[in-house]
BAKOLLO-55987 format. One record per residue (C-alpha): residue number from 0; residue in three letters; x, y, z. Coordinates in Angstrom, 2 decimals, padded with zeros to 5 digits, always signed. Layout:
<mifis>
{mifi NUM; "ala"; {X; Y; Z}},
...
</mifis>
This chain:
<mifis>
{mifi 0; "unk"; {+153.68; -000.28; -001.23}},
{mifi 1; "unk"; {+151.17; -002.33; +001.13}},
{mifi 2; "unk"; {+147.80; -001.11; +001.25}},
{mifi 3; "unk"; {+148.34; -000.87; +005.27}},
{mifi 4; "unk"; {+150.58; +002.23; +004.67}},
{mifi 5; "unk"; {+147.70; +004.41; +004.36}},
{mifi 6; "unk"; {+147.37; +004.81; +008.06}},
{mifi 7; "unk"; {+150.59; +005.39; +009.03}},
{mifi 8; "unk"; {+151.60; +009.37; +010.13}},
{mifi 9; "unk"; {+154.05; +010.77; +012.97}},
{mifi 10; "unk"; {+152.53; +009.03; +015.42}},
{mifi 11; "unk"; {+152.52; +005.20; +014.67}},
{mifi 12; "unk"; {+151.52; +002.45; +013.93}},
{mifi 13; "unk"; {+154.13; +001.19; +014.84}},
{mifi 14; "unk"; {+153.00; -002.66; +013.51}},
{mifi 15; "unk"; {+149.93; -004.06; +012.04}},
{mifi 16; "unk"; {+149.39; -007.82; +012.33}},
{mifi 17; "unk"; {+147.12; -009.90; +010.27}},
{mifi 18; "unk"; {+146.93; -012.94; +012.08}},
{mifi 19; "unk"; {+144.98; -016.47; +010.74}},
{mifi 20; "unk"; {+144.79; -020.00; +012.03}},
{mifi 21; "unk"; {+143.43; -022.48; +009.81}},
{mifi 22; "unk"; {+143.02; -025.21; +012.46}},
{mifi 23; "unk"; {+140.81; -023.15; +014.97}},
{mifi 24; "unk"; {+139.49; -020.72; +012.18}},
{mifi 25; "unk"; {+140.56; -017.77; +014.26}},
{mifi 26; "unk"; {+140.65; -014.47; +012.13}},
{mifi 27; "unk"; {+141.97; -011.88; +013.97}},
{mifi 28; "unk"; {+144.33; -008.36; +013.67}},
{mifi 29; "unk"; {+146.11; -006.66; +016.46}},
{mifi 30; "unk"; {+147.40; -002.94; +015.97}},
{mifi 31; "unk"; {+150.04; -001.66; +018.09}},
{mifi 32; "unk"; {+149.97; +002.19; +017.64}},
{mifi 33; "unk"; {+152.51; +003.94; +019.64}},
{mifi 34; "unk"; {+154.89; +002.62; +022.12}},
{mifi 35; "unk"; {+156.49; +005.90; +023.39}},
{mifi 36; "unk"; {+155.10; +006.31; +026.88}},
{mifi 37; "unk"; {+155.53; +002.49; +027.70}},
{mifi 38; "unk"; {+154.15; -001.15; +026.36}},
{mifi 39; "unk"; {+150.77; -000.54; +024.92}},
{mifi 40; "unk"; {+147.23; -001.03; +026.26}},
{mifi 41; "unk"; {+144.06; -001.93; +024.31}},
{mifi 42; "unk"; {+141.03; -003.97; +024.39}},
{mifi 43; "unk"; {+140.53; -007.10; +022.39}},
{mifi 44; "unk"; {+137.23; -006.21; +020.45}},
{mifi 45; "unk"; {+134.79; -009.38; +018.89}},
{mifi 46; "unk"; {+132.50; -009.03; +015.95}},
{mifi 47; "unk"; {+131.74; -010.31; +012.46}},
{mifi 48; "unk"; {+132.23; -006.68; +010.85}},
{mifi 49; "unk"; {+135.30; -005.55; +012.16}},
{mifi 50; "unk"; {+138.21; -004.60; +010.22}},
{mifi 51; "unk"; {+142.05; -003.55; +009.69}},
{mifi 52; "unk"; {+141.04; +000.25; +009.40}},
{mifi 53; "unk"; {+138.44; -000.17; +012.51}},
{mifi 54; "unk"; {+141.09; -001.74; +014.35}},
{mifi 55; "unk"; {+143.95; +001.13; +013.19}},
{mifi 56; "unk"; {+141.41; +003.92; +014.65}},
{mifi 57; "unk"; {+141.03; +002.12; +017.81}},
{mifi 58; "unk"; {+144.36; +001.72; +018.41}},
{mifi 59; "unk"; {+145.15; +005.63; +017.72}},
{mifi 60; "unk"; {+142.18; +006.38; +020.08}},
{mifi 61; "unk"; {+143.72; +004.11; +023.09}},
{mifi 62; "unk"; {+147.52; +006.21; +022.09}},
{mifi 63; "unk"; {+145.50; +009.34; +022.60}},
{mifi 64; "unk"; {+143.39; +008.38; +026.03}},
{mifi 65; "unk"; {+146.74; +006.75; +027.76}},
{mifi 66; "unk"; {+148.48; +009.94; +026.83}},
{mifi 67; "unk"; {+145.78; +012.10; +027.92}},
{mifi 68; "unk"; {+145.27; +010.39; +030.89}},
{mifi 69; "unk"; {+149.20; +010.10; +031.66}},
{mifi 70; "unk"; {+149.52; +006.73; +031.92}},
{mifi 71; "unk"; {+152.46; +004.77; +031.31}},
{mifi 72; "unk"; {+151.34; +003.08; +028.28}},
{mifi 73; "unk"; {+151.07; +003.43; +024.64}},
{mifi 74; "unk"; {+147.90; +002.47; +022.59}},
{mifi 75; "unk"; {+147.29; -000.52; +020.93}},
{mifi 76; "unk"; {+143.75; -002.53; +020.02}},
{mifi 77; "unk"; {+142.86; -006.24; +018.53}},
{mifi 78; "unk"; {+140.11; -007.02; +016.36}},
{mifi 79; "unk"; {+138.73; -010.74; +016.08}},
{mifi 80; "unk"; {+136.50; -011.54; +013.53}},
{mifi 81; "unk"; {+133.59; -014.08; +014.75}},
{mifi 82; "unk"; {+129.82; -013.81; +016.61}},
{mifi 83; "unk"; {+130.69; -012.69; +020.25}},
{mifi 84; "unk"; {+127.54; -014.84; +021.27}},
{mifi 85; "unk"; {+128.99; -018.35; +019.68}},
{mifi 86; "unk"; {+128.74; -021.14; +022.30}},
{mifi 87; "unk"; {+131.34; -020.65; +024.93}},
{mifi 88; "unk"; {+133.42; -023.65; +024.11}},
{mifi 89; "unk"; {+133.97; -022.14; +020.83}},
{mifi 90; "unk"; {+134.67; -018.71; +021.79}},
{mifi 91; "unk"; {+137.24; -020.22; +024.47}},
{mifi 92; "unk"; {+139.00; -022.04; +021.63}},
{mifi 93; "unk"; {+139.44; -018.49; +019.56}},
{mifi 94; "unk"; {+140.32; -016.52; +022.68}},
{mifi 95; "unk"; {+142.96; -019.22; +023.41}},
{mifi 96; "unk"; {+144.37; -019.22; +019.99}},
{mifi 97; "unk"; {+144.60; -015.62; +019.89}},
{mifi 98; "unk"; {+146.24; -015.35; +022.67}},
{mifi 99; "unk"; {+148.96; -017.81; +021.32}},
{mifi 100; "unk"; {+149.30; -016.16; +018.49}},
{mifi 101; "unk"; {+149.95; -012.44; +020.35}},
{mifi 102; "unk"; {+152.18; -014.17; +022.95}},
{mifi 103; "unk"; {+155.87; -012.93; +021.59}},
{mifi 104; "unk"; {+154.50; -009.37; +020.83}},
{mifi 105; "unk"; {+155.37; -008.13; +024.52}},
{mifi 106; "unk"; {+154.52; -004.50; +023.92}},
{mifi 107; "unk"; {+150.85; -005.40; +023.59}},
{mifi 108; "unk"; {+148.53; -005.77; +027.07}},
{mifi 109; "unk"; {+144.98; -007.47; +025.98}},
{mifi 110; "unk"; {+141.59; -006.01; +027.73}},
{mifi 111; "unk"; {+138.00; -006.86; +027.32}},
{mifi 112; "unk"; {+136.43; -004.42; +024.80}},
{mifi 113; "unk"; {+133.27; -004.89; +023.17}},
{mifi 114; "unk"; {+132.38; -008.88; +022.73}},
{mifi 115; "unk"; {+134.87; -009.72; +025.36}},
{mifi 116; "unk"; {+134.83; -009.81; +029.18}},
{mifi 117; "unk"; {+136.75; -010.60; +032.22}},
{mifi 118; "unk"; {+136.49; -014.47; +031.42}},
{mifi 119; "unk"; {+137.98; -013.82; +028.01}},
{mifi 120; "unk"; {+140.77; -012.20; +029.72}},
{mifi 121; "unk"; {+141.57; -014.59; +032.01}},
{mifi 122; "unk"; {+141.91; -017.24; +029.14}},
{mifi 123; "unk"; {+144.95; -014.62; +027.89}},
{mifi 124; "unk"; {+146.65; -014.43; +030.87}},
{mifi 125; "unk"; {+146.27; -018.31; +031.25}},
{mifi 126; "unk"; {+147.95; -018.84; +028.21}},
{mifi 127; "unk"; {+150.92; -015.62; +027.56}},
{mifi 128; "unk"; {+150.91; -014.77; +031.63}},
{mifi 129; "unk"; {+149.70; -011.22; +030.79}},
{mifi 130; "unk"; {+146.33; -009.29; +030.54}},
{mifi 131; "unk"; {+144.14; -006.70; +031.87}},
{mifi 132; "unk"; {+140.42; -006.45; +033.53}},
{mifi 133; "unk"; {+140.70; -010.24; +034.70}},
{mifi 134; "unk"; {+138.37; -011.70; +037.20}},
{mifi 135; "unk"; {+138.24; -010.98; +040.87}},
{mifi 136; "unk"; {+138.94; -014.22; +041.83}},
{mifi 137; "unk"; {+142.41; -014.34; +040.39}},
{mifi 138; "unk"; {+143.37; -010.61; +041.34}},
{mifi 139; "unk"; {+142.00; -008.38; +039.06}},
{mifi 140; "unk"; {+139.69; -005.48; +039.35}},
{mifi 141; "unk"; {+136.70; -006.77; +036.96}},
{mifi 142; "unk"; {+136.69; -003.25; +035.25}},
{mifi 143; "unk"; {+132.82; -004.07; +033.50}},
{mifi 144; "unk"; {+131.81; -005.26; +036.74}},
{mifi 145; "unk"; {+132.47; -002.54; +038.95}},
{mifi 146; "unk"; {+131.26; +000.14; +036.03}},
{mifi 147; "unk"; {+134.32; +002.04; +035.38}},
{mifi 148; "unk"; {+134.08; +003.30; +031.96}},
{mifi 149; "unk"; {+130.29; +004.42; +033.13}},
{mifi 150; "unk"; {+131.63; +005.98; +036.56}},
{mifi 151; "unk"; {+134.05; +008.06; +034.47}},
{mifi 152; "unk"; {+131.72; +008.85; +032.21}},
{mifi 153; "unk"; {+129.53; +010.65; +034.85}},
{mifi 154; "unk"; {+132.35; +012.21; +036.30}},
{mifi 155; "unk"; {+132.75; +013.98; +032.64}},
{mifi 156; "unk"; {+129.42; +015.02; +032.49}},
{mifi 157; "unk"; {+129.22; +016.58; +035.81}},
{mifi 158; "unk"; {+132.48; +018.58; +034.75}},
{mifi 159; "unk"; {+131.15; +019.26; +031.13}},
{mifi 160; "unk"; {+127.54; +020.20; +032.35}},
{mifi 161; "unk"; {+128.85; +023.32; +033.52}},
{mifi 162; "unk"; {+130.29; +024.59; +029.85}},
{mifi 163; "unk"; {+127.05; +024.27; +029.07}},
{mifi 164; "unk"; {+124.71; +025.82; +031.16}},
{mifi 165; "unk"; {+123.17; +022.18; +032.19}},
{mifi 166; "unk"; {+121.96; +021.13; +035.85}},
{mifi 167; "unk"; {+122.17; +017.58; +036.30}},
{mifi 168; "unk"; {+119.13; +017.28; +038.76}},
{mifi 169; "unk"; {+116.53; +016.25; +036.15}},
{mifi 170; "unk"; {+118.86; +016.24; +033.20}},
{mifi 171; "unk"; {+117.24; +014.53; +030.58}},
{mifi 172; "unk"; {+119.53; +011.61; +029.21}},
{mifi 173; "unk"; {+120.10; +009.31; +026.30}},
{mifi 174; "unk"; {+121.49; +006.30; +025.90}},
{mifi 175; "unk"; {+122.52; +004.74; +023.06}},
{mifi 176; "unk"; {+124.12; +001.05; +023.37}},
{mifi 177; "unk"; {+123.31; -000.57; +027.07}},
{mifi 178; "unk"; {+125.94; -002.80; +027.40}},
{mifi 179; "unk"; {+128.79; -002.62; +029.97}},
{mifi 180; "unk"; {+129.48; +001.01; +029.45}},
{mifi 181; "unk"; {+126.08; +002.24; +028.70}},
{mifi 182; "unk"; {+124.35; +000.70; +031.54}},
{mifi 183; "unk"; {+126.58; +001.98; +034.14}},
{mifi 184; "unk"; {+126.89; +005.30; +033.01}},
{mifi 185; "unk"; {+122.79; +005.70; +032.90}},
{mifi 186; "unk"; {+123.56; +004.27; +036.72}},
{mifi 187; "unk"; {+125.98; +006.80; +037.87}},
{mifi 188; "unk"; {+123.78; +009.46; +036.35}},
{mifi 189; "unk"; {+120.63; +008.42; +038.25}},
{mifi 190; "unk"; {+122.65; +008.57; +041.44}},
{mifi 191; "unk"; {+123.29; +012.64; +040.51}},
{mifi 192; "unk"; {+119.29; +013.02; +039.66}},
{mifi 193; "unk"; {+119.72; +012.95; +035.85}},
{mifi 194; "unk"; {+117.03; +010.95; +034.59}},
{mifi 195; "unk"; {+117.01; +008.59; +031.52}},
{mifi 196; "unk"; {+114.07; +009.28; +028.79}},
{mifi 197; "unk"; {+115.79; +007.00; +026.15}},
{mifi 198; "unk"; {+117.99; +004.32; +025.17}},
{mifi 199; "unk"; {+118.82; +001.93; +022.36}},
{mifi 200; "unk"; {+120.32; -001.50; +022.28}},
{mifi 201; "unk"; {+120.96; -003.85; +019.74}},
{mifi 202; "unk"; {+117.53; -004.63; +019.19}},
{mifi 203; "unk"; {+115.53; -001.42; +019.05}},
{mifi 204; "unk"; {+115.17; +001.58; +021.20}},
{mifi 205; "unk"; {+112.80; +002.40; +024.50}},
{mifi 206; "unk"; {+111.68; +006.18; +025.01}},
{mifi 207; "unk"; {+109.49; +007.42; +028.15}},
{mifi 208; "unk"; {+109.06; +011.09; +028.97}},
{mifi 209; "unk"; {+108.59; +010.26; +032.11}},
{mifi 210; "unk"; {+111.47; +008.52; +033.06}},
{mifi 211; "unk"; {+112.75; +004.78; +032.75}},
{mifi 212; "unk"; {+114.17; +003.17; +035.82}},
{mifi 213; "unk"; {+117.61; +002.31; +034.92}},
{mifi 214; "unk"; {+117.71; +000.04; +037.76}},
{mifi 215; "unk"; {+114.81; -002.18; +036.57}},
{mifi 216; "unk"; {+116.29; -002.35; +033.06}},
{mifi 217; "unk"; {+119.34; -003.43; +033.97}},
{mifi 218; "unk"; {+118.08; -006.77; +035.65}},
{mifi 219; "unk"; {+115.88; -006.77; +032.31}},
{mifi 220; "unk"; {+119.32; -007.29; +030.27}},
{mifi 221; "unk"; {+120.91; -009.42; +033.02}},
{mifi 222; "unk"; {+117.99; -011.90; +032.46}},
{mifi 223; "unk"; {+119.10; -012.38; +028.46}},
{mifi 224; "unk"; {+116.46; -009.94; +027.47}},
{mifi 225; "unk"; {+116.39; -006.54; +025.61}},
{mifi 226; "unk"; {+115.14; -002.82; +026.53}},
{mifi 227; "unk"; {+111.89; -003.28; +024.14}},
{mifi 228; "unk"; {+111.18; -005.97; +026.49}},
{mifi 229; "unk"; {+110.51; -003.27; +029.35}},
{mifi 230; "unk"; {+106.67; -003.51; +030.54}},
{mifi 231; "unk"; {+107.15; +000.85; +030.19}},
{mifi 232; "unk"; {+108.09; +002.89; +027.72}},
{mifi 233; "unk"; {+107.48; +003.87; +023.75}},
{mifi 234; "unk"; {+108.96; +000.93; +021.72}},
{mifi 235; "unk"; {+111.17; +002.22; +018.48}},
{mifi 236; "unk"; {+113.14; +001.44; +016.14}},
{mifi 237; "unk"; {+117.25; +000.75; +017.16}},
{mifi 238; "unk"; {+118.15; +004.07; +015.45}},
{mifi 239; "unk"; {+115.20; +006.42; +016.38}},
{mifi 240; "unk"; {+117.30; +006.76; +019.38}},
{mifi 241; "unk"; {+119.10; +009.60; +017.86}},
{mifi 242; "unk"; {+116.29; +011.62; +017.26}},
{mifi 243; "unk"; {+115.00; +011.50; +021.19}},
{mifi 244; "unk"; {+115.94; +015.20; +022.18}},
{mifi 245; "unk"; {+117.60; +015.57; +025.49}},
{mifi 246; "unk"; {+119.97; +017.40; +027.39}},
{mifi 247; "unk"; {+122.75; +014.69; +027.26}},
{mifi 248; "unk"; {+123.61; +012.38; +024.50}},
{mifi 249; "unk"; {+125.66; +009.21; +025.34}},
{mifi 250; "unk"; {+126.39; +007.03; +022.55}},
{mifi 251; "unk"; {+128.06; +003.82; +024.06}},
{mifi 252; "unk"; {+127.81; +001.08; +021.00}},
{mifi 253; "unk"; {+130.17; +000.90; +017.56}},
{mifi 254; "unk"; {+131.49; +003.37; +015.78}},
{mifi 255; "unk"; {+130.82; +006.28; +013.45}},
{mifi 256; "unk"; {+127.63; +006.12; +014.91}},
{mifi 257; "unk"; {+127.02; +010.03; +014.08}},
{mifi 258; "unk"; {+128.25; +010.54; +010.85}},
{mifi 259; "unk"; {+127.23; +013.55; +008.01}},
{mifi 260; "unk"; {+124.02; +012.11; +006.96}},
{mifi 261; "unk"; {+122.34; +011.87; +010.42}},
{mifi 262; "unk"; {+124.36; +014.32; +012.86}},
{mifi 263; "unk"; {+121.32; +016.73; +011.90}},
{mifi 264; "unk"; {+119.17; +014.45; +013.78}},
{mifi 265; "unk"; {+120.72; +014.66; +016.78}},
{mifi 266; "unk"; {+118.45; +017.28; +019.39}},
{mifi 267; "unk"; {+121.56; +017.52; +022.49}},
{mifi 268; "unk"; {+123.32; +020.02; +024.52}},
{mifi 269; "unk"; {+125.75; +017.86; +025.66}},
{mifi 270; "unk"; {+127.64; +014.46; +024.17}},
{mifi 271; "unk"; {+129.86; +012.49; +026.13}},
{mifi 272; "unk"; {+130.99; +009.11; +024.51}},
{mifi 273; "unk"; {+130.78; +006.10; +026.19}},
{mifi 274; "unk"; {+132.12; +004.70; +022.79}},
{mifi 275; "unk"; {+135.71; +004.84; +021.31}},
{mifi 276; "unk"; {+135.49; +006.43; +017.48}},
{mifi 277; "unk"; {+131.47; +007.13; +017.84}},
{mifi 278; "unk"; {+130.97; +009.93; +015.71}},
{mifi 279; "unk"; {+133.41; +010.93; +011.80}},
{mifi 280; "unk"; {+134.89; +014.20; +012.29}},
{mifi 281; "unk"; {+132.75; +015.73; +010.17}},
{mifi 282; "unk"; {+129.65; +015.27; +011.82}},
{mifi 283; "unk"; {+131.68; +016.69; +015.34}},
{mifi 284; "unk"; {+132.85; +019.69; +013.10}},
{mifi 285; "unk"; {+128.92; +020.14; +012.53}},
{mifi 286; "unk"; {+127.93; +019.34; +016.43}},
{mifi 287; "unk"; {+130.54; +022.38; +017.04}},
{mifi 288; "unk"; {+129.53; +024.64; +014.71}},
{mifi 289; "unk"; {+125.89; +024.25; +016.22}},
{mifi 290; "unk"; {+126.94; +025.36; +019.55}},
{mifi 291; "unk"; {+126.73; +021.28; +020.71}},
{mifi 292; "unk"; {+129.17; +020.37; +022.82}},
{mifi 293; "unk"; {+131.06; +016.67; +022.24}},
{mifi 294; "unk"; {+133.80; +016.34; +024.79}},
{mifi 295; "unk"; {+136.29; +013.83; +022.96}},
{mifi 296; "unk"; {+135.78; +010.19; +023.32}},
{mifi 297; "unk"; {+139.57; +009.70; +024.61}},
{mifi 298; "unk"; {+138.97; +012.29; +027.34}},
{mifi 299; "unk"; {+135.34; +010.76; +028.62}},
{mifi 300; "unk"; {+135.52; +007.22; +028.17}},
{mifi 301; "unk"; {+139.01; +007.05; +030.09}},
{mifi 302; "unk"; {+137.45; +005.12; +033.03}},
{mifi 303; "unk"; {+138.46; +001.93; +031.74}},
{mifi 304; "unk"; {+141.57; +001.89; +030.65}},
{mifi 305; "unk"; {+142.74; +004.02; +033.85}},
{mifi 306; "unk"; {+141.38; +001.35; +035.87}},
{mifi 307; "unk"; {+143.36; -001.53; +033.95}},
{mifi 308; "unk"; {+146.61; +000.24; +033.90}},
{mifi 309; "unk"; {+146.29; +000.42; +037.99}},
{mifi 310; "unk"; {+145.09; -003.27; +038.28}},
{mifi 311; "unk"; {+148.27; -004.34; +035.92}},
{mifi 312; "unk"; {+150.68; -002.33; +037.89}},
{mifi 313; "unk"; {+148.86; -003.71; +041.46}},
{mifi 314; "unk"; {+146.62; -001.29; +042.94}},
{mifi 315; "unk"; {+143.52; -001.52; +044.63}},
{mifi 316; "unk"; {+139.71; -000.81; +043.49}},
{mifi 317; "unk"; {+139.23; +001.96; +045.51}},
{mifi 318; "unk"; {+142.71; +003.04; +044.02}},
{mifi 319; "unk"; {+141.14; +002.64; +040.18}},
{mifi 320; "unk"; {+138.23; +004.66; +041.78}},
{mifi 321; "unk"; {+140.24; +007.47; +042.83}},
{mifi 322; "unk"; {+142.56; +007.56; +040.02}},
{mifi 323; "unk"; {+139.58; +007.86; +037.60}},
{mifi 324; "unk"; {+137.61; +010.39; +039.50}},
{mifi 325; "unk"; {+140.78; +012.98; +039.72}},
{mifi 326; "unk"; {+142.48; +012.21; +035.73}},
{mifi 327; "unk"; {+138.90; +012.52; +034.20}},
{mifi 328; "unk"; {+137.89; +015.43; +036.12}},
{mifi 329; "unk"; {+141.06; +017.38; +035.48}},
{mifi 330; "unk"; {+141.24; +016.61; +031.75}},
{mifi 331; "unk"; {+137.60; +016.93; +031.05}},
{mifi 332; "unk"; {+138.05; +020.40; +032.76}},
{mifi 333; "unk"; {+141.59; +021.31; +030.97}},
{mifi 334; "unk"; {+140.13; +020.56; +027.54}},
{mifi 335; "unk"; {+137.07; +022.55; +027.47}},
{mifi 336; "unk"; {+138.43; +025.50; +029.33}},
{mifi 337; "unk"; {+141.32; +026.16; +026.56}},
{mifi 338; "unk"; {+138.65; +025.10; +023.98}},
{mifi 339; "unk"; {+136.15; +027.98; +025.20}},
{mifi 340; "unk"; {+139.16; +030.85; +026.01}},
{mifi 341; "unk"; {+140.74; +029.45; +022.34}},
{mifi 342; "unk"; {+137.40; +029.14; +020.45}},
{mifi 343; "unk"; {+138.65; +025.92; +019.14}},
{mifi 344; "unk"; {+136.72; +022.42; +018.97}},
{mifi 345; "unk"; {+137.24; +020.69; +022.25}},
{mifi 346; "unk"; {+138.52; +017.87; +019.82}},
{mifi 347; "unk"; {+141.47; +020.27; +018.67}},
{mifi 348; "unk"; {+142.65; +020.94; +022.23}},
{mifi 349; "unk"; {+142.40; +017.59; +023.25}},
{mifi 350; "unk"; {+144.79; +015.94; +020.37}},
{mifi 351; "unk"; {+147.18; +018.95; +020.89}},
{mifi 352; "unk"; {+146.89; +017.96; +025.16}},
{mifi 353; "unk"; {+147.60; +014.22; +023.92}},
{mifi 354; "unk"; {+149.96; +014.65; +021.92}},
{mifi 355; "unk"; {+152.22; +016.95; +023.15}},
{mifi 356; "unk"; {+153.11; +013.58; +025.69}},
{mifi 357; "unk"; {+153.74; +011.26; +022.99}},
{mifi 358; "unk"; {+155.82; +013.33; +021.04}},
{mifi 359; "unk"; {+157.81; +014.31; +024.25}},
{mifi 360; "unk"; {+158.06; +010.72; +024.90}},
{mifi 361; "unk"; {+159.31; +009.77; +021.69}},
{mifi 362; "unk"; {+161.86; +012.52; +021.79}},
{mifi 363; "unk"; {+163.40; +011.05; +025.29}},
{mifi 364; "unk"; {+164.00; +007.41; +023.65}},
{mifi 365; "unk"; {+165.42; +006.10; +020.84}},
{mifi 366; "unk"; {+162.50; +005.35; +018.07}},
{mifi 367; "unk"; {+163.04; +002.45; +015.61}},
</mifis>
């Protein structure tokens, strides 16, 4: 029996493609979960280190936050294996191939993810006619751009806050990863008063006590540079940014970034995941039993996908805007309340919200 067999359960996947073309080098796999609640949705994430099992996880994750979220669309996620900063000719030439190589697997809609963009996605749609989070300028609602996965995420913390006994008005907050996601969400937050102390990208971490003005560091990483460039701030190590205590943890780069052998680190009331997969279940399991509380990564980083589901079916921005402010805010607020009157992980209330849709949704059509 193939090794890919391991990941299979009730729920999917439903195929795993290995895909390899000699001619452009492209190394790539694509994961389509579960196709229950429609054709399924996922980014298309770039790096050297991915893998097959990465790639399986992500692709449960994006089943779980389209259920959650009740969108019509399954999960699915794509994995290509090369430097997301090559030179842009090159990375054109991979995107392009990929997307030949997806183009008959119809239940599969590309995004940008980590490593990818808007640009990228236009090259898909340019070549199969289909794709989310595409560029303004040929009708889509640039879902980095705009800060949607960050706006949601601030809509979850201003729900979550409150399980915690946490004002937002001078909230202390950390970021870890200030990319797309992370920078947005540190923006959205400073709009409420919450003030980031810390954050981390791929090149070390910044801490000030004080403050850091989100604003200035993000035309710091426009310009090509990193946050230990900042003129401000405590310069550390990348990982140090975990031990930076705070009110409000947001870890917004790869996964399994809290696992068993550093969770103890971690000095937070509250973590909300910019991230898909950031943290093993053990080290939640420990975050709970602490009294920390970790609202699931498929019910707080929503933002995104919400907003490409309404762009591919034809809505508006301010549409994407409103659709993410009311799912995230009622499932941020569902999960937590049955996980306090239930005494159960927010994690265990979430999968059982989740999938109780797919499971319905696989009962009303005929599975093969």
């Amino acid at each position: 029996m193939s090794e890919v067999f391991r990941f299979a359960d009730h729920l999917g996947p439903a195929k795993i493609v290995e895909i390899y073309e000699p001619s452009t080098g492209l190394k790539a796999v694509l994961v389509v979960d579960n196709v229950a609640c429609g054709p399924s949705i996922g980014g298309v994430r770039m790096a050297p280190d991915v893998s097959t099992e990465e790639c399986v996880r992500l692709a449960r994750a994006m089943t779980l936050k389209n259920a959650a979220a009740a969108l019509p669309h399954g999960g699915g996620k794509s994995v290509i294996f090369a430097d997301p900063g090559t030179e842009r000719a090159d990375k054109e030439r991979l995107i392009r191939a990929f997307a030949c190589a997806i183009g008959d697997i119809a239940d599969y809609i590309p995004g940008p993810d980590m490593g990818t963009d808007e640009a990228c996605m236009a090259w898909v749609k340019d070549e199969i006619g289909r794709a989310a989070g595409l560029p303004r300028e040929i009708g889509g609602i640039p879902l980095d751009e705009i800060g949607a996965t960050g706006f949601g995420l601030s809509v979850c913390v201003d729900v979550a806050r409150k399980f915690c006994g946490l004002k937002l008005e001078g909230a202390k907050v950390v970021v870890q990863g200030f990319g797309s996601v992370g920078k947005h969400a540190a923006r959205f937050l400073a709009k409420k008063g919450a003030v980031m102390i810390g954050v981390a990208d791929s090149k070390g971490a910044l801490w000030d006590p004080d403050g850091i003005d989100v604003e200035k560091l993000i035309e710091l990483k426009g310009a090509g540079q990193s946050v230990i460039d900042s003129p401000t701030g405590s310069k550390l190590e990348r990982d140090a940014a975990i031990d930076i205590e705070c009110d409000i943890w947001i870890p917004a780069a790869r996964p399994d970034a809290i696992r068993e052998d550093n969770v103890d680190r971690l000095k937070a009331k509250l973590v909300v995941p910019g991230a898909n997969i950031p943290m093993t279940a053990e080290a939640e399991a420990v975050l709970h039993k602490r009294g920390v509380l970790a609202v699931p990564d498929f019910i707080a980083n929503a933002g995104g996908v919400i907003c490409a589901a309404v762009e591919y079916h034809g809505g508006t921005q301010a549409l994407a805007f409103q659709a993410i402010e009311e799912k995230i805010r009622r499932n941020t607020e569902l999960c937590l309340r049955h996980a306090a009157e239930s005494r159960q992980a927010p994690r265990a209330t979430a999968l059982a919200m989740a999938e109780r849709r797919v499971l319905k949704a696989m009962d009303n059509r005929r599975w093969s």
